[in-house]
C-alpha positions as CSV (number, residue, x, y, z in Angstrom):
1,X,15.0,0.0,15.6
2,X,18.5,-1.9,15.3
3,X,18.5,-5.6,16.7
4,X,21.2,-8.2,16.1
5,X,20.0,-10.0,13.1
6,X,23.0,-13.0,13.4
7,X,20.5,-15.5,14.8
8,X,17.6,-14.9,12.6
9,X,18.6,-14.0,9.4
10,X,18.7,-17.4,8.4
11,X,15.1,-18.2,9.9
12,X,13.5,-15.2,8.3
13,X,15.5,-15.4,5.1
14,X,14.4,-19.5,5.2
15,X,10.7,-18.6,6.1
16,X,10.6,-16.2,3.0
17,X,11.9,-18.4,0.9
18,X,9.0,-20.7,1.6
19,X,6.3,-17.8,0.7
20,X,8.2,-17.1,-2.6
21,X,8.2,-21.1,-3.2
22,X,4.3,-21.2,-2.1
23,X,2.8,-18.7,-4.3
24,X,5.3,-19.8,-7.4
25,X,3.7,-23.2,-7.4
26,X,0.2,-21.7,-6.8
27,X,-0.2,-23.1,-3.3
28,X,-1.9,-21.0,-1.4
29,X,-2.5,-22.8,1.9
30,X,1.2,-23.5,2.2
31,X,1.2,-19.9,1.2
32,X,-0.7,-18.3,4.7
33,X,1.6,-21.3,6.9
34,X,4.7,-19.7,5.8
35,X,3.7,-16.1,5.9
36,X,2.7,-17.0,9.8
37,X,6.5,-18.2,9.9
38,X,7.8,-15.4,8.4
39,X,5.5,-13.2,10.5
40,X,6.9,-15.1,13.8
41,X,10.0,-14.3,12.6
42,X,9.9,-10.4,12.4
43,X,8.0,-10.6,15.8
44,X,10.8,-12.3,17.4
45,X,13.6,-9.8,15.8
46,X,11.2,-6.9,16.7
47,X,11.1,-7.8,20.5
48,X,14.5,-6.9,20.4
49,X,14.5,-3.4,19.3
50,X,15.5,-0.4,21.2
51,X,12.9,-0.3,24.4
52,X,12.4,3.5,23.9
53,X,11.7,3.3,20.0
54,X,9.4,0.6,20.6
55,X,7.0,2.0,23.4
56,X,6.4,5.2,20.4
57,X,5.8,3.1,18.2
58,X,3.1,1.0,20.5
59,X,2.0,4.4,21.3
60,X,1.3,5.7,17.9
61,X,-0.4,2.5,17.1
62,X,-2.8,3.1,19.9
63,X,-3.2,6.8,19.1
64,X,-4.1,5.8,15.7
65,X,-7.1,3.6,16.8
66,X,-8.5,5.5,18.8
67,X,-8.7,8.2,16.3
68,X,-5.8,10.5,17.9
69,X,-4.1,11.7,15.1
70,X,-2.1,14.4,16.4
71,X,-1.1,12.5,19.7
72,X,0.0,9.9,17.0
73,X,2.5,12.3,14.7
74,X,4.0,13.2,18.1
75,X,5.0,10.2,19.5
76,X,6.5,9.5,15.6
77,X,8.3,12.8,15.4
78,X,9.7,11.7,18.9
79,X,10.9,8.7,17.4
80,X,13.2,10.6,15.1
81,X,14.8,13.0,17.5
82,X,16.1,9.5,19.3
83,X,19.8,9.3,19.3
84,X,21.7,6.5,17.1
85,X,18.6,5.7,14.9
86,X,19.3,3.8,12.0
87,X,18.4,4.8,8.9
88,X,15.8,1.7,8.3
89,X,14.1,3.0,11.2
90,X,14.3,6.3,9.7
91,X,12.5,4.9,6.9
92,X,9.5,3.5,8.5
93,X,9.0,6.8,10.6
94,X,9.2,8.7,7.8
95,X,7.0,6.8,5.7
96,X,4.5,6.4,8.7
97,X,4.6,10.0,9.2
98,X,3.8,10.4,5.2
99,X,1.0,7.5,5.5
100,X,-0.4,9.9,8.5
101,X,-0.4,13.4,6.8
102,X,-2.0,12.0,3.9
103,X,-4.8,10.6,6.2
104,X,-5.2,14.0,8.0
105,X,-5.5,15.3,4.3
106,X,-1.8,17.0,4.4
107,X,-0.4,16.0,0.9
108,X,2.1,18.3,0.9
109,X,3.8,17.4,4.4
110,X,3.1,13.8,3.6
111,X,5.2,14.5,0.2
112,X,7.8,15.8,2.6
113,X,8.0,13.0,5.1
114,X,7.7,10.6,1.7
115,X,10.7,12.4,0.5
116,X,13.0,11.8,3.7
117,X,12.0,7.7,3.5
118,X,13.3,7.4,-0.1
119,X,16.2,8.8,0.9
120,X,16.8,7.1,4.2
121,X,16.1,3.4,2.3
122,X,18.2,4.3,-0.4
123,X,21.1,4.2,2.4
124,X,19.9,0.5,3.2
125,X,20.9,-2.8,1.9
126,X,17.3,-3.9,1.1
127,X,16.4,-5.0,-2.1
128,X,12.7,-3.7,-1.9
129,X,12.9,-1.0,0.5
130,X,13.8,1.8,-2.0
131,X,11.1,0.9,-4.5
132,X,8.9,1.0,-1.9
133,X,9.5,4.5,-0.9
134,X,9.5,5.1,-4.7
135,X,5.4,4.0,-5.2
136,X,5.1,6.2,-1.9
137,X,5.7,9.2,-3.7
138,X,4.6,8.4,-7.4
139,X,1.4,7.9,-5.8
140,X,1.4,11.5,-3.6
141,X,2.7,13.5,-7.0
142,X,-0.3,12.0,-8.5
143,X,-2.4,13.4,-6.2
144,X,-0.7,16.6,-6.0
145,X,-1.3,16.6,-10.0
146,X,2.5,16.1,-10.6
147,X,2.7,13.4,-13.6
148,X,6.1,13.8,-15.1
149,X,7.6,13.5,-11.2
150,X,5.6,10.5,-10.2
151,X,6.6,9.0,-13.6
152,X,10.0,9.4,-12.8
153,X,9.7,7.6,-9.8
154,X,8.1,4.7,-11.2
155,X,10.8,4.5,-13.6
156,X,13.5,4.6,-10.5
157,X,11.7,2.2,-8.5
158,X,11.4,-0.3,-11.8
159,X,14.9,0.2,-12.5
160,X,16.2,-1.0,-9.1
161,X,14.2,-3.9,-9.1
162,X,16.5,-5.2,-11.6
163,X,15.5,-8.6,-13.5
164,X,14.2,-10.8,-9.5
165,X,11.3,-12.5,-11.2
166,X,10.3,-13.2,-7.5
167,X,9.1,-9.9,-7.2
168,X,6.5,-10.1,-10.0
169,X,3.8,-8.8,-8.1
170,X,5.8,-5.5,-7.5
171,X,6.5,-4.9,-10.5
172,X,3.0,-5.2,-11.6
173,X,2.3,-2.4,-9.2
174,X,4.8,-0.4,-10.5
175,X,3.3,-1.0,-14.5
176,X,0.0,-0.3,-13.0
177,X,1.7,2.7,-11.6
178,X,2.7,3.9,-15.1
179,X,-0.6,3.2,-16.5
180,X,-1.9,5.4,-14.4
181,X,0.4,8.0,-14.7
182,X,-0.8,7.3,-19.1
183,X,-4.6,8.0,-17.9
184,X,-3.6,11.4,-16.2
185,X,-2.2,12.4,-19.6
186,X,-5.2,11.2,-21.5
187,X,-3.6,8.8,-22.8
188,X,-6.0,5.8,-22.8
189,X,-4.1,3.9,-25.3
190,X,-1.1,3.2,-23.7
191,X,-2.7,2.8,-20.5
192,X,-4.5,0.1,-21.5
193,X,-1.3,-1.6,-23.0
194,X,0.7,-0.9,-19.7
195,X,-2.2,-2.5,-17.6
196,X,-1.5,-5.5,-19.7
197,X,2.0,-6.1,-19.2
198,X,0.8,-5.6,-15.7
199,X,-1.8,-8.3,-15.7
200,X,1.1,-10.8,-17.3
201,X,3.1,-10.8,-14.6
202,X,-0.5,-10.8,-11.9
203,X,-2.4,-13.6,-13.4
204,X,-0.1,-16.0,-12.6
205,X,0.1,-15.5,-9.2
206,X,-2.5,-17.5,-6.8
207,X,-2.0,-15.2,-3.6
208,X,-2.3,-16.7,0.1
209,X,-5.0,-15.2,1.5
210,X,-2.7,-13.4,4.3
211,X,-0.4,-11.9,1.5
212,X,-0.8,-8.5,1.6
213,X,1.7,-7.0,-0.6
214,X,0.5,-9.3,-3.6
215,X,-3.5,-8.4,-2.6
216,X,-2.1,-4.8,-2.8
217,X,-0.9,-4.9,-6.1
218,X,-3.9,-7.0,-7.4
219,X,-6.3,-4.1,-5.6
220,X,-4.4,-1.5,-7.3
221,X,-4.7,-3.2,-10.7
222,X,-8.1,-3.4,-10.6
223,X,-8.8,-0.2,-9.4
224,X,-7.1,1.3,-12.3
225,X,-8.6,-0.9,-14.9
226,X,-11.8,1.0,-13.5
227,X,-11.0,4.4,-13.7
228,X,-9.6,3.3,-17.4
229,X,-13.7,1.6,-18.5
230,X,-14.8,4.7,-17.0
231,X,-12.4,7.0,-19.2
232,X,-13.3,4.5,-22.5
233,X,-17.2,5.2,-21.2
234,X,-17.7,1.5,-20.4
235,X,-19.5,2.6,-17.0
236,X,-20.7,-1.1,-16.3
237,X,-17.3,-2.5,-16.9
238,X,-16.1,-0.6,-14.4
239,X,-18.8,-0.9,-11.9
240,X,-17.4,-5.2,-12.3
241,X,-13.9,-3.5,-12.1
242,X,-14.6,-1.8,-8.6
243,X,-16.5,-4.5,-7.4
244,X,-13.2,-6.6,-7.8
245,X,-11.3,-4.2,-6.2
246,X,-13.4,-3.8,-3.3
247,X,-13.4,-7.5,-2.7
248,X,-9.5,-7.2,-2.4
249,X,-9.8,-4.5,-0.1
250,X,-12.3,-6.2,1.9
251,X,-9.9,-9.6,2.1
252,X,-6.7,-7.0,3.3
253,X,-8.7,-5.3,6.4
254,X,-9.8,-8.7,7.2
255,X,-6.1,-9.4,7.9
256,X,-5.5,-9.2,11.9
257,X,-1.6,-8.8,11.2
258,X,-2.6,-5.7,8.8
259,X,-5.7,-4.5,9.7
260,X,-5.5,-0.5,10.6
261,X,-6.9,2.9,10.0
262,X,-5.2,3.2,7.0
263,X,-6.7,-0.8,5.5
264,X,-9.7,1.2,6.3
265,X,-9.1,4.2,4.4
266,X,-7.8,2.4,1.4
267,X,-11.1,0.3,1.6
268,X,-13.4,3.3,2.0
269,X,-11.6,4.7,-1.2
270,X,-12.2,2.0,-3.1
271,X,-16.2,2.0,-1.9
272,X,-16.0,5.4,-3.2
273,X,-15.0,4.5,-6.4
274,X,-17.5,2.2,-6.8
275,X,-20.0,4.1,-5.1
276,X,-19.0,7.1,-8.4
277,X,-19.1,4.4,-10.8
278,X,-22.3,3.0,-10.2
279,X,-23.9,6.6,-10.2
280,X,-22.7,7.2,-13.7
281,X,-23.9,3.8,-14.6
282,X,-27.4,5.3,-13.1
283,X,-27.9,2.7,-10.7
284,X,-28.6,5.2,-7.6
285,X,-30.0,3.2,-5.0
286,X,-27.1,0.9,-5.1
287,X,-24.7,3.5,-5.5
288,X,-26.7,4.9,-1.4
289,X,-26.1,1.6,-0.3
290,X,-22.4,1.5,-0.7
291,X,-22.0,5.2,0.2
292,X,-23.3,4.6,3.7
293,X,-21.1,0.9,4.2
294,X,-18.1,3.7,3.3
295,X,-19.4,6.4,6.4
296,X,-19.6,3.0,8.7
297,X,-16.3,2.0,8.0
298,X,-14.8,5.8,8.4
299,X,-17.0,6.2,11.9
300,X,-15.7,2.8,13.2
301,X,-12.0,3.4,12.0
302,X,-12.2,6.4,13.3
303,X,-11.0,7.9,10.1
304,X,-10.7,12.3,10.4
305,X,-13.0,14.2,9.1
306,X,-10.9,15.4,6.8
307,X,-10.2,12.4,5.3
308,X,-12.3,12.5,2.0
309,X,-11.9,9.9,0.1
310,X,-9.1,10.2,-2.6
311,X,-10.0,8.0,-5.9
312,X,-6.2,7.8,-7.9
């Protein structure tokens, strides 16, 4: 989608700046005003994308929730055979493309499509953009049992982030990242220090309640910390560790200007977990009751069938 960015730039650049400012002086309500700016903002520059690109997109949206998964990787594959698409736009189809295969339990074509976005945002002149991509495939080679690759992408990602202290919360993600890459490896020792340096640059941060990205990366976080009690065999720590982390996710699908099949599939992952670590903690009637909030939540998204729930 390529728009002329000569009249907004400076609203959007002023409207994050205000987001950065609210959450550094722990101000959440000024927090969620300025994300609304910034939001606006994007809206406005994305009205003037290519009419074409847009209606796929609008259609893939729609295809998506209503549970039409393969109408939904059509319209995005159509997206890509467009002529003069920019390589940002590139991006985001790739890495919707990847977001959908992994939904329809495809890791290896998402890894594929994942692949293609890293590439495509390494060609634009966005800070965040590549290690973005990056934590897009660390996280698939962790599924697909890779560790040394997804390590190597963490390492990437953290290494073009440079020294920004304003994007903390990112790089917290990526430490968690790492940690988790240390807990594949057995590894519980290190894991535990790296989810420390992790929870450094977190705990200072009082997100707006419409911040995504920072809810993300405190979601994550915790859900790590969890599988790392259950790997020390502190199962009710990380029953309180879950529980945390499926507060987070709760708060993120709550979010109209986020909310989507895939907030619902992270959610009902994290319900999983907890679900797991509540059996091994032996409490199985409430373990039941979370189990069947997790099959709500997949029947009312829509979620495939072949969508199990993946606990990283």
């Amino acid at each position: 989608m390529q728009f002329d960015h000569s009249n907004l730039e400076e609203g959007v650049n002023q409207a994050f700046k205000q987001v950065v400012d609210a959450v550094c002086n722990r101000e959440p309500s000024a927090g969620d005003a300025a994300i609304e700016d910034l939001l606006a903002s994007f809206a406005t520059a994305t009205s003037q994308d290519d009419e074409a690109s847009f209606q796929l997109v609008l259609q893939a949206s729609q295809h998506e929730a209503n549970g039409n998964w393969h109408e939904a990787e059509a319209a995005y594959r159509q997206i890509l055979v467009l002529p003069d698409i920019g390589r940002a736009e590139q991006y985001k189809t790739q890495a919707d493309l990847a977001a959908l295969c992994r939904l329809m339990d495809r890791p290896l074509d998402a890894l594929e499509h994942a692949q293609q976005a890293t590439k495509a945002a390494k060609d634009v002149n966005e800070s965040v953009l590549f290690p973005m991509a990056c934590v897009s495939e660390a996280h698939l080679y962790l599924e697909l049992g890779n560790v040394d690759q997804a390590q190597s992408c963490v390492d990437l990602a953290l290494s073009s982030l440079g020294d920004d202290g304003l994007l903390n919360h990112f790089r917290a993600h990526l430490l968690t990242l790492r940690a988790e890459c240390h807990l594949h490896q057995g590894d519980i020792i290190t894991a535990s220090h790296t989810l420390e340096e992790a929870h450094v640059l977190l705990e200072p941060i009082v997100s707006p309640s419409l911040a995504a990205g920072i809810l993300n990366s405190q979601r994550h976080w915790w859900r790590v910390v969890a599988r790392l009690r259950t790997a020390q065999g502190a199962n009710a720590e990380a029953v309180v560790a879950w529980k945390r982390a499926v507060a987070i996710g709760r708060q993120i699908h709550s979010l109209p200007h986020v909310r989507s099949p895939y907030t619902a599939a992270a959610l009902a992952e994290t319900l999983s977990g907890l679900a797991r670590a509540l059996q091994l903690a032996k409490r199985e009637g409430e373990a039941a009751v979370v189990d069947s909030e997790r099959q709500a939540l997949q029947h009312e998204a829509h979620l495939p069938p072949c969508a199990s729930p993946h606990v990283p």
